[in-house]
C-alpha positions in Angstrom: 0.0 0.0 0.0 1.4 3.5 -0.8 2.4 6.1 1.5 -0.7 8.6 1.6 0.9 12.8 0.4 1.3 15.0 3.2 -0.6 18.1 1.5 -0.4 20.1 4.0 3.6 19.8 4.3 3.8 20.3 0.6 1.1 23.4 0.8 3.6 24.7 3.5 7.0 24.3 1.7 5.1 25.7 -1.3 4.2 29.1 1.2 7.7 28.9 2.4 9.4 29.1 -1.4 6.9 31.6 -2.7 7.9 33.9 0.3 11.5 33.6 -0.5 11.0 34.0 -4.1 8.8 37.7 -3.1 11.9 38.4 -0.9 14.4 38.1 -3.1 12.6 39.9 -5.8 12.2 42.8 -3.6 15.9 42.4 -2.8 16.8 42.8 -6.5 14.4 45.5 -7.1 15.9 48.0 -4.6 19.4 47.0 -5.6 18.5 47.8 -9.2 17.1 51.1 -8.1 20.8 51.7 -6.1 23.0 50.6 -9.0 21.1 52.9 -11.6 21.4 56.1 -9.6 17.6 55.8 -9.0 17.7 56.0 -4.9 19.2 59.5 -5.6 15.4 60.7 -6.6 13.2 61.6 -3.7 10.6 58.9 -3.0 7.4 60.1 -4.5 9.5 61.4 -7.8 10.7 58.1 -8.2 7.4 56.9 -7.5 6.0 59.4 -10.1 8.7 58.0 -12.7 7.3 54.6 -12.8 4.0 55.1 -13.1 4.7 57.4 -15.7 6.2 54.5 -17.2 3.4 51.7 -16.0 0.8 54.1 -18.2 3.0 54.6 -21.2 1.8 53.0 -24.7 4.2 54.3 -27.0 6.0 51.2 -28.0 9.0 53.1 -29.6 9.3 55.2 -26.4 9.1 51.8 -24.5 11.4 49.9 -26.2 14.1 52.9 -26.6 14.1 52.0 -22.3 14.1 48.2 -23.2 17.5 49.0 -25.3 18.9 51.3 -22.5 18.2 48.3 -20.2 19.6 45.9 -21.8 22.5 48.2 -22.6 22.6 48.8 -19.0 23.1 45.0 -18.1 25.1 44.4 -20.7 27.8 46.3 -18.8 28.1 49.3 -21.0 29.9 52.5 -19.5 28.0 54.8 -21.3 24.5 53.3 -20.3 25.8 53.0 -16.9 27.2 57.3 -16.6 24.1 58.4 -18.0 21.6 55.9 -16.0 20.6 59.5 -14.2 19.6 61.0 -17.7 16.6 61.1 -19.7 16.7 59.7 -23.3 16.8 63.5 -24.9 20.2 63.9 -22.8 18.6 66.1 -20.4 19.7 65.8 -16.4 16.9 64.0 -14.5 14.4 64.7 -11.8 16.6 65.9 -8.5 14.7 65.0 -5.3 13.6 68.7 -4.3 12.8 69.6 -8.3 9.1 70.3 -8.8 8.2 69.7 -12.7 5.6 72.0 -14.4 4.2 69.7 -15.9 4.3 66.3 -15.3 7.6 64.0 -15.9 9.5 65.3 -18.5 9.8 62.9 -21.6 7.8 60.4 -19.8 4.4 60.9 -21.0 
């Protein structure tokens, strides 16, 4: 006769792996943020930023950031020294900067 499945055990080791995987994901989203020169932004600009980016549907603008990501990754110096710029060249956002209207380039 076979050994009846513990569900419960595997339910809890299941719980247990999909909190690590949240964990480390979190871990790797606020290093990403550090290594791009992001945590430099105040917290509601940088906040501002990505849902800027979240309601963007230009696929040309979005995949001009897909190649500056990838660039990014890819270990290039030039995508890495201007990680704090916007793709026209201009600086980006400082925390105590106020925009007139809206994120610059981001809409």
């Amino acid at each position: 006769m076979r050994k009846p499945r513990d569900y419960d055990a595997e339910l809890q080791a299941l719980n247990d792996k999909a909190k690590q995987v949240k964990t480390r994901k979190q871990t790797q989203l606020g290093e990403l943020v550090i290594a791009t020169g992001a945590d430099a932004l105040g917290t509601e600009v940088l906040a501002g930023v990505l849902l800027a980016a979240i309601g963007n549907d230009d696929p040309s603008r979005k995949e001009a950031w897909r190649k500056r990501g990838a660039a990014f990754f890819q270990g290039s110096t030039n995508a890495r020294r201007s990680a704090g710029k916007d793709a026209g060249g201009t600086q980006a956002i400082g925390p105590g900067a106020q925009p007139a209207a809206g994120i610059p380039g981001a809409a």
